[in-house]
N, C-alpha and C positions, 0 to 999 in steps of 0.2 A: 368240204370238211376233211382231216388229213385222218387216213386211215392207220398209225401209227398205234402203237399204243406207247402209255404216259403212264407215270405213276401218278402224278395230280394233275387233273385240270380245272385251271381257275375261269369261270367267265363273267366278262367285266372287267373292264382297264381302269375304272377310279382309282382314289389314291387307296382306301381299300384292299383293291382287285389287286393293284402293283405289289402291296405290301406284303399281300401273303402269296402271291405267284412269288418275290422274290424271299419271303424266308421260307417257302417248301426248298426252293433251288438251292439257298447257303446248305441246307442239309443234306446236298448231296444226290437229290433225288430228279428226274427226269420230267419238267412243265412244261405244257401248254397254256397260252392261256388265248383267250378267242375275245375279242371285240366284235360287236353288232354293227357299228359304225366301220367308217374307213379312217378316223379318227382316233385317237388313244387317247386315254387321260380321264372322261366322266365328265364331270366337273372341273377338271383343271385343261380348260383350251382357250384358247386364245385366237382372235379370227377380224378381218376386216369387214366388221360389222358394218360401217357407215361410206367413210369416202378410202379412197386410197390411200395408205400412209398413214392410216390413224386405225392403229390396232386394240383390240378392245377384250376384255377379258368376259366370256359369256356365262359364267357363272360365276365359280369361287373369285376374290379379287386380293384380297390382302389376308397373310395367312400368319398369325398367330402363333395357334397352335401345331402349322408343319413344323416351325421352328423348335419347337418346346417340345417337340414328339420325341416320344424316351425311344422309338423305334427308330425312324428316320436318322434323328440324330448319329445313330450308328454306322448309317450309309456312306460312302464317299460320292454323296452328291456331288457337290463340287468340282471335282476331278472332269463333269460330265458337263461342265458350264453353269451350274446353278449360281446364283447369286441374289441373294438376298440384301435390298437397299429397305432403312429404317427409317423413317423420316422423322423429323424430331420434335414434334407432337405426335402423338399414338392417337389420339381420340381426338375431336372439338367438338364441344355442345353447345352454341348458340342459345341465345335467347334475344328479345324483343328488344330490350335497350340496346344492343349493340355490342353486349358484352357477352366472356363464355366461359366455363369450365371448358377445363384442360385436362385430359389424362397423357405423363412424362412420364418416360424412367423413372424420374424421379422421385418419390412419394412425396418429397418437401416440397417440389415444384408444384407437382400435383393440389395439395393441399393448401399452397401460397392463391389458389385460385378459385378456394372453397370458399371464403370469409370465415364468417364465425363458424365453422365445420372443420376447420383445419385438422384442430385437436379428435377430432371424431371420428374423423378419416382416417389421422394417424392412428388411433386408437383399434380401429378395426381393421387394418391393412397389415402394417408391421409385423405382430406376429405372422400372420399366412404367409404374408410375403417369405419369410426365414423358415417356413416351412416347404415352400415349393415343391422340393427337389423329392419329395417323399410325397407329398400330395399327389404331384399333377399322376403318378406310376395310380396311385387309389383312384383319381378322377378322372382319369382316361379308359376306365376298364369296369367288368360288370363287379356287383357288390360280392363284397369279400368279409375275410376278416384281414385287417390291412396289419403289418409288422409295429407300424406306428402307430395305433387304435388313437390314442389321445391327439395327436393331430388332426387326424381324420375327425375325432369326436370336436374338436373345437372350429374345424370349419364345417361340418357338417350343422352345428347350433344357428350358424347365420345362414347355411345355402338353402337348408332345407324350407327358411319362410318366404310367404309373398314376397317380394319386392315390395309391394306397395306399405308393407309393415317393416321387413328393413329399414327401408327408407325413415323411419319414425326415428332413428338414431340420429339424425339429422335437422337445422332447425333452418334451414336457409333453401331459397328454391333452385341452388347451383348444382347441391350436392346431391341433391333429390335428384334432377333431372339429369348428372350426370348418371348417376346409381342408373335409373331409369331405361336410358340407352341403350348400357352394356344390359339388362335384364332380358329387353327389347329382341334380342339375338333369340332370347329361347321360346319367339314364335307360339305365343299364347298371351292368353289373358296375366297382364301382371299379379292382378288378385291370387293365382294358381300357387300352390305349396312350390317350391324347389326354385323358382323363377330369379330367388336371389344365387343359385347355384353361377350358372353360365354368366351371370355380373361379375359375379367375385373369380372366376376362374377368368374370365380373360381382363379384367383388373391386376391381377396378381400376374397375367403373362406380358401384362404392359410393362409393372413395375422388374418384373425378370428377363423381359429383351427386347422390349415393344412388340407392336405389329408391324412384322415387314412384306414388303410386294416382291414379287419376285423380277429380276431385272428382264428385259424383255417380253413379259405376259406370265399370267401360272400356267400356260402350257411349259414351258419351262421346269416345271415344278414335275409334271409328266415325263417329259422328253428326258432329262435324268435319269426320273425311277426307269422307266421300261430302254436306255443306255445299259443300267446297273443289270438291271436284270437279264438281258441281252449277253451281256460281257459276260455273266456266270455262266452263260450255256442255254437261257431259258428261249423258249421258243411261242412266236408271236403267230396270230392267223384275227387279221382283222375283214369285216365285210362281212362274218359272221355269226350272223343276228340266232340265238339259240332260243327256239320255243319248246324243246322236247327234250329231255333226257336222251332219247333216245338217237341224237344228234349227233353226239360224244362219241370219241373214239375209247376205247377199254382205258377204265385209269383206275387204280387202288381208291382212289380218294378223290372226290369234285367241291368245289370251294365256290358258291354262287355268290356274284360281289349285286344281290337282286333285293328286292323287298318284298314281302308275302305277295302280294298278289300278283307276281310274276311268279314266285316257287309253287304257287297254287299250280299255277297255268302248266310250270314246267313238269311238275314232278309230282302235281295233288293225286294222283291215282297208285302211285308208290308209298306215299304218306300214311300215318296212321288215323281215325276218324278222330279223335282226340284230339291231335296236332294241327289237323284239319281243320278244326272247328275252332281251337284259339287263333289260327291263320284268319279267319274269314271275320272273326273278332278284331282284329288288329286297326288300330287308329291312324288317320292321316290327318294332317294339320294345315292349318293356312298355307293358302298358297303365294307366293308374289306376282308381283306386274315388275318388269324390270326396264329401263331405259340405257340406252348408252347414248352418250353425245359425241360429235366432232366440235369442237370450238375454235374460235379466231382466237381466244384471250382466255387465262384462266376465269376462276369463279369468281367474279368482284366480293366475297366475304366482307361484311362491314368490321366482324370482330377479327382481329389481326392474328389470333391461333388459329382462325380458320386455315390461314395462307399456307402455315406451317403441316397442318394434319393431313396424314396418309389418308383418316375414317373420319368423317363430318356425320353427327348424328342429329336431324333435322326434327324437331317435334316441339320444343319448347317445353312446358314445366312438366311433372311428373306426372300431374291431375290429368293433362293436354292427353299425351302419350297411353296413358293409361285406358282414358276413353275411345280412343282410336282403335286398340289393340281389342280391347272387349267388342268394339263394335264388327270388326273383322269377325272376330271366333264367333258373332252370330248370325252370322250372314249379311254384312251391312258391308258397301263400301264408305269410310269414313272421308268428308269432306278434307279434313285437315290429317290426311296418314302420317304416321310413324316414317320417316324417309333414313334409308340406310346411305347415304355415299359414299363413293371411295375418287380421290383425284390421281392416280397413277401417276399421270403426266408431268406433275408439277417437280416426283425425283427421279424420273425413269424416261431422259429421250428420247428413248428409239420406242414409243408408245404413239406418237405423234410427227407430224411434216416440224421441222423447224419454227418456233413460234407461237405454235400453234397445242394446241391439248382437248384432250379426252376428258369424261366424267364418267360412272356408274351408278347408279343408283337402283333402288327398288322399294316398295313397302309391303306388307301385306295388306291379301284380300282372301275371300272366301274361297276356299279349294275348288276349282274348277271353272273359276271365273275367268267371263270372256269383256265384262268391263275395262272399256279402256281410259286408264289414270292416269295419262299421260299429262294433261292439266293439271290434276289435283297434285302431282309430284312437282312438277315445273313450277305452278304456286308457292309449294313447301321452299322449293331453291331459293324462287325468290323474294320470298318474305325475308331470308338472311343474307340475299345478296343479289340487292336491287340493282338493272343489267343486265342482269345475268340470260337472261331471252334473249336479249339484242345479241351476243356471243353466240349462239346455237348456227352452226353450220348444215347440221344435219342429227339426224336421231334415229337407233332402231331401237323397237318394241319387241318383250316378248310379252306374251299374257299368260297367265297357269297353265294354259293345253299346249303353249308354245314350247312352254320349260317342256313338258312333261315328253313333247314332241321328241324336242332335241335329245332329251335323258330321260328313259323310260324310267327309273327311281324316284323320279320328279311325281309323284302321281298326283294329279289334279296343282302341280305347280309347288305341291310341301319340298322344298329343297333338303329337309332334313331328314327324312325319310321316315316317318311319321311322329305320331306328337309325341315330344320329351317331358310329357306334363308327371304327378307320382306314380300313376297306373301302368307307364310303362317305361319310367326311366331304365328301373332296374329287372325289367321282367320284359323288355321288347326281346324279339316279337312275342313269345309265347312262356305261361310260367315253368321254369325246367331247371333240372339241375344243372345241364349249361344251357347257355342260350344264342351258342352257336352250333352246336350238336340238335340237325333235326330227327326225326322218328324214323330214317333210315340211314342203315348202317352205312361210312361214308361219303355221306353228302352232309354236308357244310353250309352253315349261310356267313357269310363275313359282311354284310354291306351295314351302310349306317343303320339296318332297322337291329342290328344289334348293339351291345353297351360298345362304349360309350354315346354311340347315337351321331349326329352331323356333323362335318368338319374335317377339313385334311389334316388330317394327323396318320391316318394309315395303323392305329389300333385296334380298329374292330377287324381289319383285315390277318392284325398279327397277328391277335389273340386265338382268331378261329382258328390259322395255321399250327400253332403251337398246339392246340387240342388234335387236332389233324394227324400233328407226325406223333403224338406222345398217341393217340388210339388205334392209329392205322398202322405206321412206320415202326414205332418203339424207339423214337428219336427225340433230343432235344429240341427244341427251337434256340437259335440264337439268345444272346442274351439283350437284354436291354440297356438304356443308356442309362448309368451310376447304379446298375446291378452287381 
């Protein structure tokens, strides 16, 4: 550990971690930031999972929201290699006959693929969509009162219900089950209040830029940020796995990119019995089982949007999906899972040998589960693309304790860093007036267990920095992107 002292130290290199180690640094001020691993990134790495030459992305895979992050957006990624490929289907939903919803760019294209929901879809998309640019700054960060209240008040009317009663605006089982999908992401029972939230937000970042992958793997997405942050002066020590406060070299301000029950472990005897006791309260969610493939040949898809989509969402109708997911959140592994996949390979060469391609996929299971669903997902494939086993080269597995292995924030395999259900969309971890300020002066929590909750976008990291330098510093934070 470097005996220096810092004015902030961040620990944890997720996209998070990056995001406020690099906005303490834009302000001028003197970072460390410490990975546990000999690895960088969190969730955004990338690694020869299977065979030789066929590289595979071990957690995050196709990122949305990096691209639409009102922080990120600001970075000169780029400059650093990043590259983002779109592909042109955003989403495919299969179903049994052969046929699928589509989520495009496009909402007309979109909707061309609804049937009789066209008009429904347009009717609920349109306006959000034309609100984005003002939304995603309110949806990306803890409850406020937002500049635009009416915006906010008009998609908050549809985010805040079940899915499965959204979905009621709908009269056909395309639109349903596409709805269903994107819902699917917020890792809970659809029945749950807000679950139409995370549908409609990354619906709305379809129709505002797609989902793109990042060219060469999301470590990529990594190796940029801590580039950026690098070039500003900020300074890296990985292989340093921190169990104690007392690890840390002197810093005005420490930024933990952790989820409670690691700040219990690090820092519970500095804490207040109050904070304490909301910490050991804190919820964690389904966990996943994940696969990666090598294949000789892409996914034989029978439905021809399959071929095209970045994100294949595997479950069939909304009823299907629905029961699956409930039966997860009670301890049950569901015969027929919810299957998330992503095909990198199909826009992104250097992901694979010549010819040849990758898959990822995962569902949910119960937190901490050692079941292996390696079957029951491979089923899900290919019931929408029969083949598709005969193509399998090779396979790695992780199971929930694997995630959790790899990414200690993974707890019991919850990749989102605990449940985004109402009880703690807006109050994770703990209920406070902010909810990246813990009960000691200085220390920070940034990681997904604060708002906005899972996903690379790197705003729970900013937000906490920005509280950071304005309590600690007396400094601005950067601005944001269209601030």
């Amino acid at each position: 550990m470097p005996d220096s002292t810092y004015d902030a130290v961040v620990v944890g290199s997720g996209p998070n971690g990056l995001a406020a180690a690099i906005a303490m640094q834009q302000a001028g001020l003197s970072v460390l930031l410490l990975e546990g691993k000999d690895e960088l990134g969190g969730g955004l790495r990338t690694a020869e999972l299977t065979l030789p030459g066929f590289r595979h992305d071990i957690c995050s895979a196709i990122h949305p929201l990096a691209a639409a992050s009102p922080y990120f957006q600001t970075l000169p990624l780029a400059q650093y290699g990043l590259e983002y490929l779109t592909p042109p289907v955003v989403a495919a939903h299969p179903f049994d006959d052969g046929t699928a919803a589509a989520a495009f760019s496009s909402i007309e294209a979109t909707a061309a693929t609804l049937g009789p929901d066209a008009e429904a879809y347009r009717r609920l998309l349109v306006p959000l969509v034309a609100e984005w640019p003002g939304l995603v700054r309110d949806a990306l960060g803890p409850l406020r009162f937002p500049p635009k209240p009416l915006a906010l008040a008009r998609f908050g009317l549809s985010a805040l219900l079940p899915a499965t009663v959204l979905a009621r605006r709908f009269a056909g089982e395309k639109a349903k089950g596409l709805l269903a999908g994107m819902a699917a992401h917020a890792i809970q029972p659809l029945s749950n209040l807000t679950t139409s939230a995370i549908g409609l937000v990354l619906l709305m970042a379809a129709h505002r830029g797609g989902w793109p992958l990042a060219r060469g793997g999301s470590q990529s997405i990594a190796d940029a940020l801590v580039a950026h942050f690098r070039a500003l002066g900020g300074h890296v020590e990985t292989g340093t796995f921190v169990r104690s406060l007392a690890q840390l070299p002197p810093a005005r301000a420490v930024l933990l990119d952790v989820t409670p029950a690691q700040l219990l472990q690090m820092a519970g005897h500095s804490l207040s019995s109050i904070y304490q006791w909301q910490l050991r309260r804190y919820r964690y969610g389904m966990g996943v089982f994940k696969i990666d493939w090598a294949l000789a040949a892409p996914i034989p898809f029978t439905a021809p949007e399959c071929a095209q989509a970045g994100t294949v969402h595997l479950g069939g109708t909304l009823a299907e999906i629905a029961a699956g997911e409930q039966a997860a959140a009670r301890g049950q592994h569901p015969a027929r899972p919810f299957v998330l996949l992503a095909q990198q390979s199909r826009f992104d060469t250097t992901r694979a040998p010549a010819g040849q391609h990758t898959a990822w996929a995962y569902c949910h299971v119960p937190n901490g589960s050692r079941q292996d669903m390696t079957a029951a997902i491979e089923s899900q494939v290919e019931r929408f693309a029969p083949g598709f086993r005969a193509r399998i080269l090779a396979r790695h597995t992780f199971d929930p304790m694997q995630m959790q292995e790899h990414n200690p924030n993974y707890v019991g395999g919850d990749i989102n860093g605990g449940v985004l259900d109402i009880g703690q969309l807006f109050t994770r971890p703990a209920l406070r007036a902010s909810n990246y300020r813990t009960s000691q002066r200085g220390l920070y929590l940034c990681s997904s267990a604060t708002p906005p909750g899972g996903g690379v976008h790197g705003m729970c990291g900013y937000r906490a920095a920005r509280l950071a330098l304005r309590e600690v510093f007396g400094l601005a934070a950067p601005p944001l992107y269209g601030v």
